[in-house]
C-alpha positions as CSV (number, residue, x, y, z in Angstrom):
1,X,15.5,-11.4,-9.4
2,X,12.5,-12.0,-7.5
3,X,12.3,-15.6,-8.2
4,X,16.1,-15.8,-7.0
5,X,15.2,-14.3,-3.9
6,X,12.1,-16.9,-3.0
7,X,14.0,-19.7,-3.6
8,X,16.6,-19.0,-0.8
9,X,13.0,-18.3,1.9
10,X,12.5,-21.3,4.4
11,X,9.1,-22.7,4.0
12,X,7.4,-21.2,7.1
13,X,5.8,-17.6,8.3
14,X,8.0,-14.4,8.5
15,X,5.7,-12.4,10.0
16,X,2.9,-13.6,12.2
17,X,0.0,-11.3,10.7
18,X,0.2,-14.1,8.1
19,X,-1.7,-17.0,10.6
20,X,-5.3,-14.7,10.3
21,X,-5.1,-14.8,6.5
22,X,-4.2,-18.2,6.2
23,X,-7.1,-19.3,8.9
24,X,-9.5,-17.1,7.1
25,X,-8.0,-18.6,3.1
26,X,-8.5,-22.8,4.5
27,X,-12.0,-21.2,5.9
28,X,-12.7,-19.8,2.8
29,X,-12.0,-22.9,0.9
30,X,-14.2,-25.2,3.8
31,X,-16.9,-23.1,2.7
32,X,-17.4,-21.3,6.1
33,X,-16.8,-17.8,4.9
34,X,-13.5,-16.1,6.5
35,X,-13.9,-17.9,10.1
36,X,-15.7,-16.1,13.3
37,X,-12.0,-14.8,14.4
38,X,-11.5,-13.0,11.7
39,X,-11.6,-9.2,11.6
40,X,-9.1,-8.1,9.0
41,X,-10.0,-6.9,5.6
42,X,-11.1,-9.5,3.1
43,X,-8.7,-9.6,-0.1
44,X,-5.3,-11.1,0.9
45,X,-7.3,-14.4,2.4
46,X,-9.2,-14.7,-1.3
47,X,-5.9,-14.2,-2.7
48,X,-4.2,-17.0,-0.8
49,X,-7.8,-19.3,-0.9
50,X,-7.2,-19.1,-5.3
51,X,-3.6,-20.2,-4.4
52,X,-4.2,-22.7,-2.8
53,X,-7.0,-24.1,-4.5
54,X,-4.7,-24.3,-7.8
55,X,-1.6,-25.3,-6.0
56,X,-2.3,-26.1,-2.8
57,X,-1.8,-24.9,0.7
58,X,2.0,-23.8,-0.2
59,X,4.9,-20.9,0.6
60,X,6.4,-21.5,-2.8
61,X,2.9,-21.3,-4.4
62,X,2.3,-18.1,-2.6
63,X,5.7,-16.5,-3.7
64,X,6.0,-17.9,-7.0
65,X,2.4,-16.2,-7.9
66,X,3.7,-12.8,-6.0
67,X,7.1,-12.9,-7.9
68,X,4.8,-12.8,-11.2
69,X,2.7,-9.8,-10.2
70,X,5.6,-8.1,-9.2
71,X,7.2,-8.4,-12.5
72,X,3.8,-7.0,-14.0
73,X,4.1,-4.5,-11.6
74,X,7.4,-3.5,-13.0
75,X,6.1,-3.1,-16.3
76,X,3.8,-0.8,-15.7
77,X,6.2,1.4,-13.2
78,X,7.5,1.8,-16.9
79,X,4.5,2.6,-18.8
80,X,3.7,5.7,-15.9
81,X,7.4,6.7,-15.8
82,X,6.9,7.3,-19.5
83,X,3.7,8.4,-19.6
84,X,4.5,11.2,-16.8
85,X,8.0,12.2,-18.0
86,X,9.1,10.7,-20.7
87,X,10.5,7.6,-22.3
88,X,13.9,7.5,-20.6
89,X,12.4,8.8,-17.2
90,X,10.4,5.4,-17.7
91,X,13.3,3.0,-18.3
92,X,15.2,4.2,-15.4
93,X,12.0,4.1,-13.1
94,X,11.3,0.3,-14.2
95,X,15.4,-0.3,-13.8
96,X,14.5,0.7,-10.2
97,X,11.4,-0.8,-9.4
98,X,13.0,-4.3,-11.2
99,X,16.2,-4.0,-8.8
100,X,14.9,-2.3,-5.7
101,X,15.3,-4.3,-2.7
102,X,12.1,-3.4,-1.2
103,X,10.4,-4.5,-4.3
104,X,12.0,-7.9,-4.3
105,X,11.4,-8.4,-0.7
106,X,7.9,-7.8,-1.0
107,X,7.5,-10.8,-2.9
108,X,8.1,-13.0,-0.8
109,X,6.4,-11.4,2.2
110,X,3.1,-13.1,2.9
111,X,1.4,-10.0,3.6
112,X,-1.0,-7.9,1.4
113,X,1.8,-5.5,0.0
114,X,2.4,-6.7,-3.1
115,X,-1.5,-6.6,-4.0
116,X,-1.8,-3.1,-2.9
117,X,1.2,-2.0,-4.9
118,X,-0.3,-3.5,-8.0
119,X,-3.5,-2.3,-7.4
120,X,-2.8,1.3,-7.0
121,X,-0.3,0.9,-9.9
122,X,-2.9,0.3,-11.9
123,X,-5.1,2.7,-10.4
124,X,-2.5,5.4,-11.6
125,X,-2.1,4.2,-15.3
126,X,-6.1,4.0,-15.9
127,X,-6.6,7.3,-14.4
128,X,-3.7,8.9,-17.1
129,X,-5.1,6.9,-19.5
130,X,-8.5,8.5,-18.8
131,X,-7.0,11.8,-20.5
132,X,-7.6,10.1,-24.2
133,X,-10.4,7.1,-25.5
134,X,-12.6,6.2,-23.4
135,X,-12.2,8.2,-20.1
136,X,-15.2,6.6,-18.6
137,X,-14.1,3.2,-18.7
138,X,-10.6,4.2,-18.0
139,X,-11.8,6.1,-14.8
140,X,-14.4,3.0,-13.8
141,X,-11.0,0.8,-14.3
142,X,-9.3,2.8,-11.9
143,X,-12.0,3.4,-9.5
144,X,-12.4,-0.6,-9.9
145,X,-8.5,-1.1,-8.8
146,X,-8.4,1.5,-5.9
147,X,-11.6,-0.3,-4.5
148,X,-9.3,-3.3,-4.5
149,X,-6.0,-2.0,-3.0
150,X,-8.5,-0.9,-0.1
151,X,-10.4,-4.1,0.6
152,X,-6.8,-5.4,0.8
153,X,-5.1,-2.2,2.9
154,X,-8.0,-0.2,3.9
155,X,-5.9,3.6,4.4
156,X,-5.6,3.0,0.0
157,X,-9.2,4.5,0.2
158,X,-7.9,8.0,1.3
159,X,-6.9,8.3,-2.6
160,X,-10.6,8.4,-2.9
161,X,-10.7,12.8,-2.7
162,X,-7.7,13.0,-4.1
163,X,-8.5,10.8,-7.2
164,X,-12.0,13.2,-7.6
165,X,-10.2,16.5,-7.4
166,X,-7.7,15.6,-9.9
167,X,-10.5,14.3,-12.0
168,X,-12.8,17.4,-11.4
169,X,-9.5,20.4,-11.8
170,X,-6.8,18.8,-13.7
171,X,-7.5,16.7,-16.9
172,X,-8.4,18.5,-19.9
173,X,-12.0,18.1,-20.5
174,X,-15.4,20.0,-20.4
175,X,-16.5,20.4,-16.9
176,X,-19.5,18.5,-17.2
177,X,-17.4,15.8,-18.3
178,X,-15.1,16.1,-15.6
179,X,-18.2,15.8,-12.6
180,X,-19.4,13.0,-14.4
181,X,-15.9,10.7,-14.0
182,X,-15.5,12.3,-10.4
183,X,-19.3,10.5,-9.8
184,X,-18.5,7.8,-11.4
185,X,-14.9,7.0,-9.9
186,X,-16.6,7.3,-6.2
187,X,-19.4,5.2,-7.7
188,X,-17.7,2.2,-8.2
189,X,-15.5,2.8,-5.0
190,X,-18.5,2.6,-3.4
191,X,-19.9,-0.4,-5.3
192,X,-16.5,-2.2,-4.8
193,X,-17.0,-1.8,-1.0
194,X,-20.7,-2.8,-0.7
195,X,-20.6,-6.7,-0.4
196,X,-18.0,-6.2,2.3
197,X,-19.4,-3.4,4.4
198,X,-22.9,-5.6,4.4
199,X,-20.7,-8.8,5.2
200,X,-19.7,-6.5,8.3
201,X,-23.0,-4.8,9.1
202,X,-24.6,-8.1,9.5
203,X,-21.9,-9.2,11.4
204,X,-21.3,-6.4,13.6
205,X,-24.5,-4.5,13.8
206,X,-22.8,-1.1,12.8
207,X,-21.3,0.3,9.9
208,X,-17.7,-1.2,9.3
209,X,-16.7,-0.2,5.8
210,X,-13.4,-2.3,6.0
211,X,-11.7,-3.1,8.7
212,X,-13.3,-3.8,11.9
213,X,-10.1,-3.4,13.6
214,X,-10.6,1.0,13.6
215,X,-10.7,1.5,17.0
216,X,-7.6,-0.4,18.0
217,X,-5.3,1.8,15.0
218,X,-7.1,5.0,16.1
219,X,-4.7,7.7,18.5
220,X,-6.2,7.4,22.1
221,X,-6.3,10.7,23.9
222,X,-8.0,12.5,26.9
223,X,-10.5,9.5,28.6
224,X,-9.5,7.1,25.8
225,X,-5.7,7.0,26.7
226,X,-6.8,7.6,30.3
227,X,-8.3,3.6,30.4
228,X,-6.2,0.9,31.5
229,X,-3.8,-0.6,28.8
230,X,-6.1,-3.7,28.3
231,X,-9.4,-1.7,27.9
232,X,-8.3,1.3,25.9
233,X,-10.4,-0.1,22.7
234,X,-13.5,-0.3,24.9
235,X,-13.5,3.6,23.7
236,X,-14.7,2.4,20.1
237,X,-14.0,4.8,17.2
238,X,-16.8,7.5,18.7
239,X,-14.8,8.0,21.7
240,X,-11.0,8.1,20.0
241,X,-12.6,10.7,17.6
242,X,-14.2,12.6,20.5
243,X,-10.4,12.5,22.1
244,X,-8.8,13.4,19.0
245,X,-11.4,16.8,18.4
246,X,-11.2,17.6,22.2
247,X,-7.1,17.9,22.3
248,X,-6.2,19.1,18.5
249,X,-2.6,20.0,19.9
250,X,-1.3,16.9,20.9
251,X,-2.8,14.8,18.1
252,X,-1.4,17.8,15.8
253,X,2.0,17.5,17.3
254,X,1.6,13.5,17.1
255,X,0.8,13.6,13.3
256,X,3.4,15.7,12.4
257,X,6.1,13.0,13.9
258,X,4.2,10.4,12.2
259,X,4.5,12.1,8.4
260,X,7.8,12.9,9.1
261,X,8.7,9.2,10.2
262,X,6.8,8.0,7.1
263,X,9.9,8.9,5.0
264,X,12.0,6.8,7.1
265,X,15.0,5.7,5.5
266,X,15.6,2.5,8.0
267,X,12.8,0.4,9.1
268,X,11.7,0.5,12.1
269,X,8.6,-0.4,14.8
270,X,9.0,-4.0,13.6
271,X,7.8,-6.0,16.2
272,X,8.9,-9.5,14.4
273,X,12.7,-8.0,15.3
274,X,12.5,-9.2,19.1
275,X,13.6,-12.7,19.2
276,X,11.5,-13.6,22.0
277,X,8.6,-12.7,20.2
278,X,9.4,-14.9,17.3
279,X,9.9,-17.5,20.0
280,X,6.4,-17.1,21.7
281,X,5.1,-17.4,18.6
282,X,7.2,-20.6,16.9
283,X,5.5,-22.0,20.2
284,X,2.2,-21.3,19.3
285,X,2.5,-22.0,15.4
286,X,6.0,-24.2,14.4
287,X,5.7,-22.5,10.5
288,X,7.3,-19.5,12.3
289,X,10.5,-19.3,11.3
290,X,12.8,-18.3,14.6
291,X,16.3,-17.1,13.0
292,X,16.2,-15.8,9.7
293,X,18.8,-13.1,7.7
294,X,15.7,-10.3,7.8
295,X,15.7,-9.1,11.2
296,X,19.7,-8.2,10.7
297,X,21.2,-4.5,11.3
298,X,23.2,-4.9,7.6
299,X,19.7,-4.6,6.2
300,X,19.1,-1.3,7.8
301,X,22.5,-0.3,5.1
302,X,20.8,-2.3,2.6
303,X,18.0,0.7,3.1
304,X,20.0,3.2,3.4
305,X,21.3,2.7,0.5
306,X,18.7,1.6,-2.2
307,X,15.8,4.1,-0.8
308,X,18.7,7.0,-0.3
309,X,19.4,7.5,-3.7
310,X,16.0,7.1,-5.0
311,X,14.8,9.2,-2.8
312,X,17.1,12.0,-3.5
313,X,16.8,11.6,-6.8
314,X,12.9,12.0,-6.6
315,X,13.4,15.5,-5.7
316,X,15.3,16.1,-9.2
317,X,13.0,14.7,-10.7
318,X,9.8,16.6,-8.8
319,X,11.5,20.1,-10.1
320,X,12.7,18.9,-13.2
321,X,9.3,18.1,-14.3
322,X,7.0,20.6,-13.5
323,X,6.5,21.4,-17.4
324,X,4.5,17.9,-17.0
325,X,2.5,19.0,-14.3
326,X,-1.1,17.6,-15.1
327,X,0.0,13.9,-14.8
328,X,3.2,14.4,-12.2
329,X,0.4,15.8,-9.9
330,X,-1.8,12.6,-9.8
331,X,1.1,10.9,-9.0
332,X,2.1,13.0,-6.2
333,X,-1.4,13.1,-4.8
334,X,-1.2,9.2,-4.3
335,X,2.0,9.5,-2.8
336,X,1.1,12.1,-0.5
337,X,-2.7,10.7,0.0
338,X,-1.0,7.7,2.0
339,X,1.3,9.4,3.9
340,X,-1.2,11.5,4.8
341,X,-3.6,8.8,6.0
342,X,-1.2,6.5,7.6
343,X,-0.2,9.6,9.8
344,X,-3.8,9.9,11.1
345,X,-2.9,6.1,12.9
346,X,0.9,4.7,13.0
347,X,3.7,5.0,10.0
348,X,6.0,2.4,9.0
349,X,8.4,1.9,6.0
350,X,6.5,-1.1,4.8
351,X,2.9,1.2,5.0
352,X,5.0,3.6,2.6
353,X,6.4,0.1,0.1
354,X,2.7,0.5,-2.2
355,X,3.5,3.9,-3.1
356,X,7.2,4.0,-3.2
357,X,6.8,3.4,-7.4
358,X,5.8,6.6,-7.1
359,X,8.9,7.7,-5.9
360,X,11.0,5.7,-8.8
361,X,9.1,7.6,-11.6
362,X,10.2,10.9,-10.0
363,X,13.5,8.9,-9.4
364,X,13.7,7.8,-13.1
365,X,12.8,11.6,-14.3
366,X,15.6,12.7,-12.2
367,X,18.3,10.4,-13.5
368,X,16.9,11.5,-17.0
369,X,17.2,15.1,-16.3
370,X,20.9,14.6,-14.9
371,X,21.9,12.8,-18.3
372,X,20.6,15.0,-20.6
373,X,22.1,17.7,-19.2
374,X,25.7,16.6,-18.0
375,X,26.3,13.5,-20.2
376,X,24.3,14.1,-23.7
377,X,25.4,17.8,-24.6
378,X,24.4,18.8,-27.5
């Protein structure tokens, strides 16, 4: 499926966020590090710098590699789904994840999506696997793989509490067992981050775990959103915080909107959309491709109708399997961990596209609670 999709892609950019990571990947490969312009977080460019270095500097390449891992991907939406609920709850969550649209789209989207949904997959089946054998190296696995999905989408790290509170209250283990995976799990986070964060301290001069780009996501509010349009990041993150603590109403009122929007069922806030923006940009870069089948309305049906129904049937699933409670709760805890954080800054549908597996294992326990008890009577 995936591989039929890429093949019908033009050979160009969809989405101009892709011209940083491709500077920063030929950089890379020049041997000048990631390039004095760039500001981004640092895994998607090494990504697309081992692409190119075994296949060259090409869109197929690219996609071919993505349409892979999101196969593997797929596979292991099965091995949760039948960890957390079951054998059948699995097949019909890996049915999903191999024919959702989302998930075939994001193979072909030059963007770190794919990577992130991988990463925290994997995050998720180590940390259930930690349960049985060796839970410390199933927990440093995990740790390992969410240190990843955040050097490529930083708001990943937010799992980071969640992941140590589940490890601390839920798993059945002594307790002293339990704080020692909880260390260990924020250990390697932490060790993951390090080469980064010093890449950015010597750099910046300042502490910049990830993304030196905090200030421009952060909400602006009292003297922050009081600067003129051009200078409101001349605020930094001090002064957005400061704005944030000083009027807890608004940014209250703002968050909510935002982790209500997050379950979106159309996409939205997509600035590639606007034609004259995909214009401007051709002119700047001719890889961007101008008229293309993803900026029209019937995809917004095409949504509608794939994320609807999962969705819905996520909610079955949720209350039909509270009897497996210990592991459906680490998977809502991811789920919820990135709503959560992406409301603190802006909320998209493709922010929510890492953890929407999540969503297809509740999905596929739904659809295997409705079978059993409509279709196979006993």
């Amino acid at each position: 499926m995936r591989l039929a999709y890429i093949s019908f892609l033009k050979e160009g950019i969809y989405f101009s966020d892709f011209r940083a990571y491709d500077a920063a990947a030929r950089s890379l490969l020049a041997g000048q590090g990631y390039g004095l312009d760039y500001v981004r977080p640092p895994l998607y460019p090494l990504f697309l710098a081992a692409v190119y270095w075994l296949f060259g500097p090409h869109f197929w390449a690219i996609r071919g590699v993505q349409a892979l891992l999101g196969a593997v991907a797929t596979v292991f939406v099965y091995f949760l789904g039948r960890r957390v609920l079951g054998e059948l709850a699995g097949r019909f969550a890996a049915l999903i994840a191999a024919f959702y649209p989302y998930y075939i789209f994001i193979a072909g989207l030059d963007y770190p999506t794919l990577l992130t949904t991988l990463f925290l997959i994997l995050t998720a089946w180590f940390l259930l696997r930690a349960e049985t054998g060796r839970s410390w190296l199933h927990v440093a696995a995990a740790a390992l793989f969410l240190g990843l999905a955040a050097l490529a989408v930083p708001v990943s790290l937010v799992f980071l509490p969640f992941m140590i509170v589940w490890l601390v209250f839920v798993p059945r283990m002594k307790w002293s067992r339990r704080a020692g995976l909880a260390l260990i799990s924020a250990a390697v986070v932490a060790l993951t981050l390090t080469p980064w964060t010093w890449y950015n301290y010597q750099r910046f001069g300042q502490f910049v775990p990830i993304d030196a780009r905090a200030a421009k996501h952060l909400p602006a509010f009292g003297e922050a959103a009081e600067e003129e349009a051009g200078e409101v990041e001349s605020a930094g993150v001090s002064g957005r915080l400061r704005g944030i603590l000083e009027n807890p109403g608004p940014f209250l009122e703002r968050y909510s909107r935002e982790f209500l929007h997050f379950w979106t069922f159309v996409p939205d806030r997509v600035v590639t959309q606007e034609e004259s923006y995909r214009q401007r940009i051709h002119q700047q870069d001719q890889r961007m491709v101008v008229d293309h089948s993803l900026t029209s309305s019937w995809l917004n049906y095409v949504s509608i109708l794939s994320y609807g129904p999962v969705f819905l049937l996520s909610l079955v699933g949720l209350a039909a399997g509270l009897a497996h409670w210990r592991p459906l709760s680490l998977i809502l805890m991811l789920l919820l961990s990135q709503a959560l954080g992406y409301s603190f800054f802006f909320t998209q549908v493709r922010y929510r596209l890492p953890v929407e597996f999540c969503l297809m294992i509740f999905a596929g326990g739904g659809a295997a609670f409705l079978i059993n008890k409509y279709l196979i009577r006993k």
